[in-house]
Legacy VTK file of the C-alpha trace (Angstrom):
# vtk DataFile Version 3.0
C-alpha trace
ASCII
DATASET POLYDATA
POINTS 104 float
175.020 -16.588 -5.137
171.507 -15.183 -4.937
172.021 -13.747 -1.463
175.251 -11.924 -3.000
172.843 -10.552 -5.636
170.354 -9.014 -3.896
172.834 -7.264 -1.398
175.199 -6.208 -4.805
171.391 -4.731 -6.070
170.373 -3.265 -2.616
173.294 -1.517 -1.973
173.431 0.117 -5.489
169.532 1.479 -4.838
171.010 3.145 -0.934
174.108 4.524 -2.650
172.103 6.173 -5.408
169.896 7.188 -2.879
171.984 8.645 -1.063
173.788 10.059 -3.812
169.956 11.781 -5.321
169.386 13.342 -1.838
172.970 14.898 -1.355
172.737 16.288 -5.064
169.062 17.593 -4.275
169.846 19.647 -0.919
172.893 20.751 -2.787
170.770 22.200 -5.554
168.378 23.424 -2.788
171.134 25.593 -0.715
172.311 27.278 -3.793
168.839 28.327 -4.818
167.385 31.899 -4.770
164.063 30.450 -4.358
162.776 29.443 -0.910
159.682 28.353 0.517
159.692 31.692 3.170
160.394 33.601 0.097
157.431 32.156 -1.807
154.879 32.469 1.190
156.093 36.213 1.543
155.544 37.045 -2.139
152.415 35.310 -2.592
151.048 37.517 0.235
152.075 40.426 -0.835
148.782 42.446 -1.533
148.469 44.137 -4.498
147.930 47.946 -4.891
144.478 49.842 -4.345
143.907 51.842 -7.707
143.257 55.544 -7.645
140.644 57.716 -8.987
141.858 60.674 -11.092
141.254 63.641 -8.925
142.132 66.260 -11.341
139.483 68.796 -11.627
139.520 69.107 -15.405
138.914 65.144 -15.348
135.833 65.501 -12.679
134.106 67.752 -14.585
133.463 65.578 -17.462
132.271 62.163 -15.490
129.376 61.135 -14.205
128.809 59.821 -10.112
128.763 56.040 -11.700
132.371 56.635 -13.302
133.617 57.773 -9.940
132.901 55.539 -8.492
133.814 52.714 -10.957
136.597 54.372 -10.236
137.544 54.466 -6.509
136.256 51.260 -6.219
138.868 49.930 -8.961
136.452 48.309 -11.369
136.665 51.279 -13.960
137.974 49.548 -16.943
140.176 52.525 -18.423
142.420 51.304 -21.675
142.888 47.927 -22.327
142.070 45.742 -24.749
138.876 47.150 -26.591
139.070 50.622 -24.890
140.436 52.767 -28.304
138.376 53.901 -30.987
137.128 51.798 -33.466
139.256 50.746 -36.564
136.161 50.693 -38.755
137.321 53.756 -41.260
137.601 53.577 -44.913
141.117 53.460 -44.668
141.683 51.101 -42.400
139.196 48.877 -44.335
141.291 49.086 -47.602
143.982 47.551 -45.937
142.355 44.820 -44.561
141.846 41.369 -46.148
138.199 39.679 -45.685
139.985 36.912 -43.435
141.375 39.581 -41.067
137.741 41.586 -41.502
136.041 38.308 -40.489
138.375 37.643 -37.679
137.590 41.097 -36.129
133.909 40.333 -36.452
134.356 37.760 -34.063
LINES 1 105
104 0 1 2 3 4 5 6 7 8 9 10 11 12 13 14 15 16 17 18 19 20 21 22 23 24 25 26 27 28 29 30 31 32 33 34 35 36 37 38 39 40 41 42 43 44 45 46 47 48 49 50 51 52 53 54 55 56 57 58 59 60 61 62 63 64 65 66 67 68 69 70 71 72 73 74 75 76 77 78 79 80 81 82 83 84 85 86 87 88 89 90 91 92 93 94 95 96 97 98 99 100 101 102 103
């Protein structure tokens, strides 16, 4: 009776198995996502930034900021980049938790 339940038991574990690894490479073949796709796309190089070459915009910037930015590490808007919010008005609206938070 043993013997019977250990070949009941061992052909459960094949036929799910078998079963996982049909559902799997069914799941697989209908799927957008492929390895060849994922090699291509993490290759993909992203784009060189340009410089501003209008003339107005020269005139005002200094050898430094050109060439911050041809070399793409000009930091131009952003986070931080605006003016700052430290008006009277802007302060009125503000409570001291949201005040302390921008300290910070």
């Amino acid at each position: 009776m043993k013997k019977t339940n250990t070949l009941v038991f061992a052909s459960v574990v094949a036929a799910a198995m078998i079963f996982g690894g049909v559902m799997g490479a069914t799941v697989l073949a209908r799927s957008t996502f492929t390895p060849a796709l994922a090699a291509q796309s993490a290759a993909s190089p992203s784009p060189t930034p340009k410089s501003n070459e209008d003339a107005t915009h020269e005139k005002g910037e200094t050898a430094a900021q050109e060439t911050a930015e041809n070399n793409g590490t000009a930091h131009l808007g952003g986070p931080g980049a605006g003016p700052s919010n430290e008006d009277a008005a802007h302060e009125a609206t503000e409570s001291a938790a949201r005040e302390a938070a921008e300290k910070t």
